[in-house]
N, C-alpha and C positions, 0 to 999 in steps of 0.2 A: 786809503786810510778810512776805517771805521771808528767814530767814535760815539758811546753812548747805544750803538747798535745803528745807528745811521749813517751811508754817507752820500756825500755830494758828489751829485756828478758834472759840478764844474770847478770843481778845487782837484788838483793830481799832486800827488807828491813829486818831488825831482831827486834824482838817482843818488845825491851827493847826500841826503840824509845819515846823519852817523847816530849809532846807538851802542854807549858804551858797552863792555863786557860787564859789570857790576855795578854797583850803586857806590858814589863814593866815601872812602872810608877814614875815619875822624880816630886817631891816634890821642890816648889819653898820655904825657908823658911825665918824666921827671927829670932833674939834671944831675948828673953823675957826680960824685966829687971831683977827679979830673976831667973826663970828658966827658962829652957826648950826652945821651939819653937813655932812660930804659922806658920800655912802653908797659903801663901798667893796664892798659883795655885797649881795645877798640870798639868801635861802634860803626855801622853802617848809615848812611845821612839820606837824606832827602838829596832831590834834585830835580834841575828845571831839562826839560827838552824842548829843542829848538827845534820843530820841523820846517825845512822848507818845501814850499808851494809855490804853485802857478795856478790863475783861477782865470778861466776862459767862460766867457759867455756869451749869450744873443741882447741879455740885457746891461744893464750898466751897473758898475761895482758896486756904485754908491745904491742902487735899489735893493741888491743883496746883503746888505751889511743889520738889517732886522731878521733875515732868517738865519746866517750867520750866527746871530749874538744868541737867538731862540737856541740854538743848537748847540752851542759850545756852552753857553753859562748855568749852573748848575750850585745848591748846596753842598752835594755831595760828591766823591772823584769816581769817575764814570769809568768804564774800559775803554782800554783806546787802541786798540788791533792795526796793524800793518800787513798788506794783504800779501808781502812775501815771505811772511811769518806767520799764519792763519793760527795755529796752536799755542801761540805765547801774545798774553795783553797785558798792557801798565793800567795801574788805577792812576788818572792822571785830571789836576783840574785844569781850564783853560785859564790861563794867567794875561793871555796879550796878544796883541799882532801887530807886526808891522811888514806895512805893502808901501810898494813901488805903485802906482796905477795911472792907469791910462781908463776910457770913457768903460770900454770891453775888457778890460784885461788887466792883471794885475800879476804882481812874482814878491815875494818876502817871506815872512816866518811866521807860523802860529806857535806861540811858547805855552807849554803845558809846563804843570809843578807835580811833579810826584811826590806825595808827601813817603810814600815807602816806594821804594826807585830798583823794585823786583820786577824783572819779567814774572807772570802768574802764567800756568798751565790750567788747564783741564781739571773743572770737578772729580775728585775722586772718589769711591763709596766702598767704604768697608761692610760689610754686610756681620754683626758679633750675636753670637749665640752662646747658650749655657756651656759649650765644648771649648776647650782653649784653639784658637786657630791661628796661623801666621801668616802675614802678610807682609806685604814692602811697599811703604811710605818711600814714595819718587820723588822725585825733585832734588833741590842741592841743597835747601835751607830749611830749618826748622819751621815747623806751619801749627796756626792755630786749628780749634775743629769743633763741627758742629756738630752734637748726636739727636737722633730722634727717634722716640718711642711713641707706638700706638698699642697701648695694654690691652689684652687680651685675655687678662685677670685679674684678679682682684689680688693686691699684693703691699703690704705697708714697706716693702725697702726696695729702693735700686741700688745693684751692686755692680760699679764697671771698674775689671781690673785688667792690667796692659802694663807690658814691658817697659824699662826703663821708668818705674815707680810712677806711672799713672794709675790713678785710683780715686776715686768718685764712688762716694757712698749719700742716698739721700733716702732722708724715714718719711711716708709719709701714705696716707689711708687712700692708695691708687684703685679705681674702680674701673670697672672694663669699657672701655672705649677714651678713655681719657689719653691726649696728647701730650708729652711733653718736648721743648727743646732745650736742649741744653749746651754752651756757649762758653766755652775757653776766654772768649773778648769780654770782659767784663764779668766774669762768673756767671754768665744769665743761666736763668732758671723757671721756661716760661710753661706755667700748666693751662691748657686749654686759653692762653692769651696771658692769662694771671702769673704774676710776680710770684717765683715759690723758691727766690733762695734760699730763705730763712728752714731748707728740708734739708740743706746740704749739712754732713755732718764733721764736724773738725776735722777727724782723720784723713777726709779728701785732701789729694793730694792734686793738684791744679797744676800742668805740665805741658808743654809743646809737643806733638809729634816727630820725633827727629827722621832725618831721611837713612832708612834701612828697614831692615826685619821691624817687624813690631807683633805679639802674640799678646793677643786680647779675647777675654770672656765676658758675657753677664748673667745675669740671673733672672734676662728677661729678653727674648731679642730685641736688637736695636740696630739702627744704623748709624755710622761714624763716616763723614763726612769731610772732606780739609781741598783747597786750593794747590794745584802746586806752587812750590817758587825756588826760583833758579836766579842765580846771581846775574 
């Protein structure tokens, strides 16, 4: 188990670890006049994992339980990789544990909280130029996406258009070597560090990547960016 990018090498996971097949899923519904229900949404939920452990050592548990806590406690949900699954990690925070222990040894559960309860894949990169080109968005679930531009000219518009009515248009007096990132999570809109929503122009049209073809252009190159995620 790697989590955060580190892992111990006196914590092992034990074989019986289960990892659902999806994240589980919250039916919104209604009651029927005679029977039953109709489901008017669903929604995909958070969820906790329970890993069990064994932790073996030359020292004693209770001395471990400060680098332990250095290493699992966190603001933010970290990756957390299972090494017989190296290509797929949960953003996961550390929620708890509970141990069995003895002086050297110890066997219980680290519980992690998924706040979004996807397996993630592999950085992906779209590479978009002035030519329309197609590509195939992987994975099983709709994913957000990062773009970034380093200008190369002097240009008052960016224009990114993309299948399934993505479209992103922003006016603004771009000069050559300027960075921008731009952010599906929040609209961001970040020039050279600076706040530059206020470029984006109403007709933008703010969209997830769905998993399949996708045929994208712009008017300037850029790279387009996204996570996979599998249920």
């Amino acid at each position: 188990m790697i989590f955060n990018g580190i892992e111990k090498d006196y914590i092992r996971v034990i074989a019986d670890l289960f990892r659902p097949p999806s994240p589980p899923i919250m039916f919104d519904t209604f009651n029927m006049s005679k029977s039953g229900t109709r489901v008017r949404k669903k929604k995909l939920m958070d969820a906790n994992l329970p890993v069990p452990i064994r932790i073996s050592s030359n020292q004693r548990i209770e001395s471990l339980k400060e680098d332990m806590s250095t290493w699992l406690i966190h603001d933010e949900p970290k990756k957390l990789i299972f090494k017989d699954n190296p290509n797929r990690y949960y953003l996961a925070y550390y929620e708890g544990m509970e141990l069995s222990e003895r002086p050297k040894y110890a066997k219980g559960y680290i519980n992690f909280y998924l706040p979004q309860a996807y397996r993630f894949g592999p950085e992906k990169i779209v590479n978009v130029t002035s030519q329309p080109s197609v590509h195939t968005i992987s994975g099983q679930v709709e994913v957000p996406w990062t773009i970034e531009v380093v200008f190369t000219k002097a240009t008052n518009t960016l224009e990114i258009e993309g299948s399934n009515n993505f479209y992103l248009l922003l006016a603004y007096e771009f000069v050559v070597g300027d960075r921008l990132t731009l952010k599906l999570d929040g609209r961001k809109a970040l020039l050279n560090g600076e706040d530059l929503r206020h470029s984006y122009r109403m007709i933008s049209n703010f969209v997830h990547l769905q998993p399949g073809q996708f045929t994208v252009q712009a008017n300037h190159n850029c790279t387009l960016k996204y996570d996979e995620r599998y249920y």
